[in-house]
C-alpha positions in Angstrom: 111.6 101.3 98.3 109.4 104.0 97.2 106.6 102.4 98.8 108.7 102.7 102.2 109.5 106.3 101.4 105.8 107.2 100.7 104.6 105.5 103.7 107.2 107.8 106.1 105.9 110.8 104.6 102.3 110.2 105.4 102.3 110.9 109.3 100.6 107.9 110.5 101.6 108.8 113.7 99.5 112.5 113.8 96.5 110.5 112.8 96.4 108.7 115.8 93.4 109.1 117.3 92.8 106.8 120.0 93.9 108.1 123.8 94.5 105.0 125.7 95.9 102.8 123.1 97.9 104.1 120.3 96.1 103.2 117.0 94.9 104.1 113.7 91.8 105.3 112.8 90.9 103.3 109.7 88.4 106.1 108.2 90.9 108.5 108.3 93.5 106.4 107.2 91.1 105.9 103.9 90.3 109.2 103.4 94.0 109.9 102.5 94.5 110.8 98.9 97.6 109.4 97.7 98.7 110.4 93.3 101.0 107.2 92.4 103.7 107.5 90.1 103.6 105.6 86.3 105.1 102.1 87.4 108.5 103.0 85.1 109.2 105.8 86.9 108.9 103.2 90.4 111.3 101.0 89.1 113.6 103.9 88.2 113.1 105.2 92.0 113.7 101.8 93.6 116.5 100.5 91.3 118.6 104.0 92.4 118.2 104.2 96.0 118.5 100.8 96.3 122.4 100.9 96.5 122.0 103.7 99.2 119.6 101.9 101.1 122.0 98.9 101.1 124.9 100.7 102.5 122.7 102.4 104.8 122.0 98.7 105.7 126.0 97.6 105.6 126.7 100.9 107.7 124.0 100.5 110.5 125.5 96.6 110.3 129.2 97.7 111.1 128.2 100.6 113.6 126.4 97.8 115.7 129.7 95.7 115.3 132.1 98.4 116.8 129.4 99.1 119.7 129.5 96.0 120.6 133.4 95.7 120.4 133.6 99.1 121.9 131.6 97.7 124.7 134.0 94.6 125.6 136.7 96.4 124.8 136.6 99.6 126.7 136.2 98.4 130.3 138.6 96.0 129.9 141.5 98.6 128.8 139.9 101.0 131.9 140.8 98.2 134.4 144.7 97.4 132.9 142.9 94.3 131.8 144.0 95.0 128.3 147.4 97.6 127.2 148.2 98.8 123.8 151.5 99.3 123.2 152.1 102.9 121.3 
């Protein structure tokens, strides 16, 4: 996780430095001083956001799972296809 994290902070995409084709400039990239944490303190990171990042995972799951009912559903219910009763 923290390797994810520390990676999004970076700004990969500001060091782009190609104009035709979007890419990344490898001496740049190298020249980026990064301070690590001890490796205790990593496994203290990862083990507590890793229940947030799996219900971020379970959420982003469900939300795709009610688009896609939404989706069938909705026109159906606009044409009369479908009633609810109240």
């Amino acid at each position: 996780m923290y390797e994810y994290f520390l990676l999004k902070t970076l700004n990969f995409e500001e060091m782009n430095s190609d104009s035709a084709v979007p890419g990344l400039n490898r001496d740049i990239a190298l020249s980026i001083e990064i301070k690590i944490a001890p490796l205790e303190r990593l496994h203290k990171f990862n083990q507590f956001t890793s229940t947030f990042v799996d219900k971020l995972r379970e959420n982003t799951k469900q939300i795709r799972t009610l688009e896609k009912l939404r989706d069938t559903l909705l026109p159906k219910l606009m044409s009369g296809e479908v009633r609810m009763e109240t």
